[in-house]
C-alpha positions as a Markdown table, in Angstrom:
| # | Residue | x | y | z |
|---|---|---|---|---|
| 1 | Unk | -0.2 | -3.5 | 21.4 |
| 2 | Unk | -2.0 | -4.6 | 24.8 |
| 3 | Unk | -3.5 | -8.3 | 24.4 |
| 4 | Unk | -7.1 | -7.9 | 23.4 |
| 5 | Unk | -9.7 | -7.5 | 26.0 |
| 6 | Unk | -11.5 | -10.9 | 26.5 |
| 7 | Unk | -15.1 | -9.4 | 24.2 |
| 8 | Unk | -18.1 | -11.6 | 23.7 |
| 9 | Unk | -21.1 | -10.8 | 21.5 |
| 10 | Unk | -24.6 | -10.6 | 21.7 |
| 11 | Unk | -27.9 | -10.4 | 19.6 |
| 12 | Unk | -28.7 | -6.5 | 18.9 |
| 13 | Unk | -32.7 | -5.8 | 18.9 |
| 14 | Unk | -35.2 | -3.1 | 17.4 |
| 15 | Unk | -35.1 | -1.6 | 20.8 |
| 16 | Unk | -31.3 | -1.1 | 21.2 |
| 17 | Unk | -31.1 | 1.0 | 17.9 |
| 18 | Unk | -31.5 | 4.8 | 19.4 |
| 19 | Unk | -28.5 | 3.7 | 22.3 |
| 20 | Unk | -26.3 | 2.3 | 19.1 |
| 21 | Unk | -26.7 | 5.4 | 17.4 |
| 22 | Unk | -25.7 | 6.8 | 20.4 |
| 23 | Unk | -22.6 | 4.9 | 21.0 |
| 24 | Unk | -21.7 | 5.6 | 17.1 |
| 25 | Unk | -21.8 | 9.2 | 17.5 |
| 26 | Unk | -19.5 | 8.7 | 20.6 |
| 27 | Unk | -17.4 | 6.5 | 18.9 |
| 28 | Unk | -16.8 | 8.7 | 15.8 |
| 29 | Unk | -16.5 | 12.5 | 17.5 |
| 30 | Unk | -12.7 | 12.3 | 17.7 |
| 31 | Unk | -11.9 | 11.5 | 14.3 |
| 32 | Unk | -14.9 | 13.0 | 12.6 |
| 33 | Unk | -14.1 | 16.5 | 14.5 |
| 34 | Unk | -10.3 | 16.3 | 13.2 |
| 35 | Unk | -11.6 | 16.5 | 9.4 |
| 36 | Unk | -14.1 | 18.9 | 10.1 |
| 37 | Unk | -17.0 | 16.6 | 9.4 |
| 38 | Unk | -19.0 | 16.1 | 13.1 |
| 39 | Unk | -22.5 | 16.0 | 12.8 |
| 40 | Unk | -24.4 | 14.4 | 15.5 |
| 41 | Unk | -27.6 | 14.2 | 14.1 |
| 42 | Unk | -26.5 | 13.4 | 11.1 |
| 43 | Unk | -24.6 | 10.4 | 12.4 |
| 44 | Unk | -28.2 | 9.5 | 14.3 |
| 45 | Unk | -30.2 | 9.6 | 11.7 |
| 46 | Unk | -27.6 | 8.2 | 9.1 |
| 47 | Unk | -27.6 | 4.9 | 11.4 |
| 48 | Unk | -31.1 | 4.8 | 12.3 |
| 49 | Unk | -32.2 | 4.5 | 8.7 |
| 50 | Unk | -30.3 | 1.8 | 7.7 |
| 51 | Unk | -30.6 | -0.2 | 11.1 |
| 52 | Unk | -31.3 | -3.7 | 11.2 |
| 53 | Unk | -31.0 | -5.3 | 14.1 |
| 54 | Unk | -30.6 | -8.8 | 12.6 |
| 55 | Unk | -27.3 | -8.5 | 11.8 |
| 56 | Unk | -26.3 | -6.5 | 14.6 |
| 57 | Unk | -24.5 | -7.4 | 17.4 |
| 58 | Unk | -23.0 | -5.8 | 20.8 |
| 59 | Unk | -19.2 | -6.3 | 21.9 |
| 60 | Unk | -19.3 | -6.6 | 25.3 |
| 61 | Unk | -16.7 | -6.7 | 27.9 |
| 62 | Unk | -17.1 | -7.8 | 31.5 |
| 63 | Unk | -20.7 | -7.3 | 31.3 |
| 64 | Unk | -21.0 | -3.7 | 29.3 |
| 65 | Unk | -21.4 | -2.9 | 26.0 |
| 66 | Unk | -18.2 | -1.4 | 24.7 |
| 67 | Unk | -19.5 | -1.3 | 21.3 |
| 68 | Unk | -21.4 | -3.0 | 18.2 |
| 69 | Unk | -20.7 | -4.6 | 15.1 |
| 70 | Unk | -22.8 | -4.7 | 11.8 |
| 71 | Unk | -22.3 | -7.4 | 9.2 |
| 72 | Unk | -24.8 | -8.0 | 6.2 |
| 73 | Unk | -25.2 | -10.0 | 3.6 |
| 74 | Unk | -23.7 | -7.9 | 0.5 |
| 75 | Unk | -23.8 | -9.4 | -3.4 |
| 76 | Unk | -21.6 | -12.5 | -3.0 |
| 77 | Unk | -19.9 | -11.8 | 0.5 |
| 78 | Unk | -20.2 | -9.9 | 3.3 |
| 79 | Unk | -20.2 | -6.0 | 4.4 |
| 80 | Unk | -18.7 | -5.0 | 7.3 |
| 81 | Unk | -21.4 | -2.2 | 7.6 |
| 82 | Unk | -20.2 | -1.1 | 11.2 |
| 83 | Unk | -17.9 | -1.7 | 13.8 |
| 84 | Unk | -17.6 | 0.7 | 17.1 |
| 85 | Unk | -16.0 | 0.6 | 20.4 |
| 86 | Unk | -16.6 | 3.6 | 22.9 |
| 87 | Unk | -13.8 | 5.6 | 22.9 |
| 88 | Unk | -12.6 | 4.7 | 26.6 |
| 89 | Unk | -12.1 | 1.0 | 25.1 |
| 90 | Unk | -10.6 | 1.9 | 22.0 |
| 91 | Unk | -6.8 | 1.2 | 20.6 |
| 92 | Unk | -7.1 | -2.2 | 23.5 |
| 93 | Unk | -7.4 | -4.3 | 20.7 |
| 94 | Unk | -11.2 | -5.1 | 20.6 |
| 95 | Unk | -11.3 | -3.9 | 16.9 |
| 96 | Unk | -8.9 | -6.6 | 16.2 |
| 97 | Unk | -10.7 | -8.7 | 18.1 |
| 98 | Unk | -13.8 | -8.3 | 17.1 |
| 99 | Unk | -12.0 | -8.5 | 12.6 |
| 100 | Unk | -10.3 | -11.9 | 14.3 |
| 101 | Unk | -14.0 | -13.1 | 14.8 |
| 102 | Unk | -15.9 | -12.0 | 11.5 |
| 103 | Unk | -13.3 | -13.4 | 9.3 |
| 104 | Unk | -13.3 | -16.6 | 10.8 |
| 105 | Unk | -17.3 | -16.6 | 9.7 |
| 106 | Unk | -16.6 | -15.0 | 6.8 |
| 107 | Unk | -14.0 | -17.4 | 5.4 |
| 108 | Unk | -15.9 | -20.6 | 7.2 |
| 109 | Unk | -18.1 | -19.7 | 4.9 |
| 110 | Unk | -15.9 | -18.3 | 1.9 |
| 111 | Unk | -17.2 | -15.0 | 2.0 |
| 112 | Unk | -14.7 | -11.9 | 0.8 |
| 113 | Unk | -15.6 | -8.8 | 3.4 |
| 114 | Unk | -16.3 | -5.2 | 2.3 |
| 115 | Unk | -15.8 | -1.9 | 4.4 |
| 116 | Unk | -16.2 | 1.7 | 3.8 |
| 117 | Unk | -14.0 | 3.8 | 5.8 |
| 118 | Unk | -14.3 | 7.8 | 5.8 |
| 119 | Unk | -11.4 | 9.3 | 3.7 |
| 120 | Unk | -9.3 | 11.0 | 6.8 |
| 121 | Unk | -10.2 | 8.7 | 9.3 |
| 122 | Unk | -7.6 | 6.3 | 11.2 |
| 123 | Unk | -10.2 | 3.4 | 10.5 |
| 124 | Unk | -8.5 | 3.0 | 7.5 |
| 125 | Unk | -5.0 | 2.6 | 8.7 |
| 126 | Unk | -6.5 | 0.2 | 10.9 |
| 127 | Unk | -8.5 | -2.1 | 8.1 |
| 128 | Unk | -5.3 | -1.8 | 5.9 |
| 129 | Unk | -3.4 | -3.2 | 8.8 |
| 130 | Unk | -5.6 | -5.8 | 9.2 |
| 131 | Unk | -5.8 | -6.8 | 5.4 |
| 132 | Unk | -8.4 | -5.4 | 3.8 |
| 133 | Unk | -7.1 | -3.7 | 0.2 |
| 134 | Unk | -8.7 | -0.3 | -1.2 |
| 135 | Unk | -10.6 | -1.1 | -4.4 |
| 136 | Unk | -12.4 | 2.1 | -4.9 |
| 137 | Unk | -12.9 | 5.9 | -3.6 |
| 138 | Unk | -15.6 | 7.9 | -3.3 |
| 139 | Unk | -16.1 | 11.3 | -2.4 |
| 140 | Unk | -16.1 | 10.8 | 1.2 |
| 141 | Unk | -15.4 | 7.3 | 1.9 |
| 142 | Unk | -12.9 | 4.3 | 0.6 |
| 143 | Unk | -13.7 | 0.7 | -0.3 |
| 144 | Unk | -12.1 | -2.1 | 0.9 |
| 145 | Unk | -12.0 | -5.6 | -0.1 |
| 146 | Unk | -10.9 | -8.8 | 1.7 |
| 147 | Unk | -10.6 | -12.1 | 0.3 |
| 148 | Unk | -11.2 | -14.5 | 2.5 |
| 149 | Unk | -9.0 | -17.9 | 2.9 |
| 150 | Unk | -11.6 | -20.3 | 1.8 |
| 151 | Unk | -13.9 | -17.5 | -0.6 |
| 152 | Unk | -14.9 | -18.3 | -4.4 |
C-alpha cells in the first residue's frame, strides 16, 4: 500500500450537506452498482435526513475536499456513521488514515466504535482489516464493533 496521503480535517456546516450528499453518492456508485443496489436519490435523501453537521467533518488534501467523515455519539461509544473519499482518492490510504485518527479519539477517550457496512461491499474487508469485529447482520448491512485500547 502507497503511504497515506498527508489529510487534514475540517468543521462540516448546515450549508455543506447537499455537496456531502453529493460526494457520498460519488463515493458509493462503484460498489453499490456491483450488487445491484445504486440509487442516487436514494443515497441523497438517505444522507440528508440524518445529517448533522456537528459531527461532521471534511478530509481534505492539499486544499480539496477528498471526502468526509461522520462520527456520533452512540449509547456508550461512538458510531462511525460515515466515512467517504472520492473515488479518484480512494485505495491511497486516506481511509486508513482517516480510522488512524478516530481511534486515537475514540480510545483517548475509551470509547468502543460502531460501523455498518453494506453486505457486498469492500468496506467491510476494509473495517475487518482495520479491526473492527462483525457483531450482527441485518438485512442489508453488517455491524461492527471495536474495542478501543483504553474503553470500559
Amino acid at each position: 500500500m502507497p503511504a497515506p496521503l498527508p489529510i487534514t480535517f475540517c468543521a462540516a456546516s448546515a450549508a455543506d450537506g447537499h455537496a456531502l450528499a453529493e460526494l457520498r453518492v460519488e463515493s458509493m456508485r462503484e460498489s453499490l452498482q456491483r450488487i445491484g443496489r445504486f440509487d442516487p436519490v436514494r443515497a441523497r435523501e438517505r444522507f440528508l435526513s440524518a445529517f448533522c453537521p456537528e459531527h461532521t467533518r471534511h478530509i481534505e488534501f492539499d486544499g480539496e475536499r477528498i471526502g468526509f467523515v461522520v462520527v456520533k455519539p452512540h449509547g456508550q461509544g461512538l458510531l462511525l456513521d460515515h466515512l467517504y473519499v472520492h473515488p479518484l482518492y480512494q485505495n491511497k490510504g486516506v481511509g486508513t488514515a482517516v480510522l488512524a485518527q478516530v481511534f486515537a479519539e475514540a480510545d483517548a477517550a475509551g470509547l468502543q466504535m460502531r460501523v455498518g457496512a453494506l453486505r457486498g461491499s469492500d468496506s467491510n474487508r476494509f473495517y475487518a482489516r482495520h479491526g473492527f469485529v462483525q457483531v450482527e447482520q441485518g438485512e442489508f448491512d453488517n455491524y461492527y464493533v471495536r474495542v478501543g485500547k483504553n474503553a470500559l
